[in-house]
C-alpha positions in Angstrom: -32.0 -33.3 25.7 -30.8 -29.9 24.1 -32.5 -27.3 24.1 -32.9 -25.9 20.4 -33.8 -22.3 19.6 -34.2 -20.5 16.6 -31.3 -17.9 15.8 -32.8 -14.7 15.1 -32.7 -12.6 12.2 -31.6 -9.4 11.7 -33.4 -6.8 9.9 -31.7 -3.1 9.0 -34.6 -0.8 8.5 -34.7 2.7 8.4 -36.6 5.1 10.8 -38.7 6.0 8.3 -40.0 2.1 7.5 -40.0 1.7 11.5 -42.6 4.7 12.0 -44.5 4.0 8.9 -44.7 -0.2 9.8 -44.6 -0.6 13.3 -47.8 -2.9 13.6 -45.9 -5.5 11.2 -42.3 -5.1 12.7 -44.2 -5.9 15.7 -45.7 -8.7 14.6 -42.9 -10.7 13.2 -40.5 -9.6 16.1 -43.0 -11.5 18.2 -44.1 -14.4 16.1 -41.2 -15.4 14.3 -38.2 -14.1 16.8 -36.7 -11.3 14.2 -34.5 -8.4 15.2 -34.9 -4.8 13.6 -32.0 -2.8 13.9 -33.4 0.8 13.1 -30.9 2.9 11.5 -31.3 7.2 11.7 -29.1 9.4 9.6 -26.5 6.2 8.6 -26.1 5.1 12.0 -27.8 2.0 14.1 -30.0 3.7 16.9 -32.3 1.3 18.4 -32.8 -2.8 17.8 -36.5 -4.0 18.2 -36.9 -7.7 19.6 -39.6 -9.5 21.3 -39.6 -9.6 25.1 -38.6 -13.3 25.3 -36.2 -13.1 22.9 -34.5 -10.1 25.0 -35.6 -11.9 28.2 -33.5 -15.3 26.8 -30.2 -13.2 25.7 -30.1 -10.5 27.3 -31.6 -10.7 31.1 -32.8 -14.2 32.1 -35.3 -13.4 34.7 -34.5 -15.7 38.1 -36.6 -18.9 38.8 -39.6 -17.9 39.8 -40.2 -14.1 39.2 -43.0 -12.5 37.1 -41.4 -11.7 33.3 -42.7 -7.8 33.7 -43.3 -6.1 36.6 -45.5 -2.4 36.7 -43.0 0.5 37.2 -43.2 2.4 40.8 -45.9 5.3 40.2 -47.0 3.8 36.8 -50.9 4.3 36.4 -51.2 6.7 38.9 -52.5 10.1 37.7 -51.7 13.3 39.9 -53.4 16.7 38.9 -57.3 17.8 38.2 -58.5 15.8 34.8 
């Protein structure tokens, strides 16, 4: 049986539409596997894609290992509050 996946989409949006609708580009990045390419000053800068989706193209994680892992030192506060 063949595996079929949906081929993600594409989106250019500016920085601007990025800061302004983060909660939605979220949303569909998630739900329905879309890619934001988030363009500053003319250029590309930064692409936005679910977890899976980068998980699936661009690091398959190895049988058996957790999908995200806590960073060393993450969580742990140092200084008076």
């Amino acid at each position: 049986m063949i595996k079929q996946t949906s081929i993600p989409v594409n989106n250019v949006i500016s920085a601007l539409t990025a800061r302004t609708q983060l909660g939605q580009i979220l949303r569909r990045a998630t739900r329905n596997n879309e890619r934001f390419v988030v363009d500053r000053r003319g250029e590309p800068s930064v692409v936005i894609m679910s977890i899976k989706d980068y998980v699936d193209t661009m690091a398959p994680a190895p049988s058996g290992s957790k999908l995200c892992r806590p960073l060393p030192g993450a969580g742990v506060r140092t200084g008076s509050p």
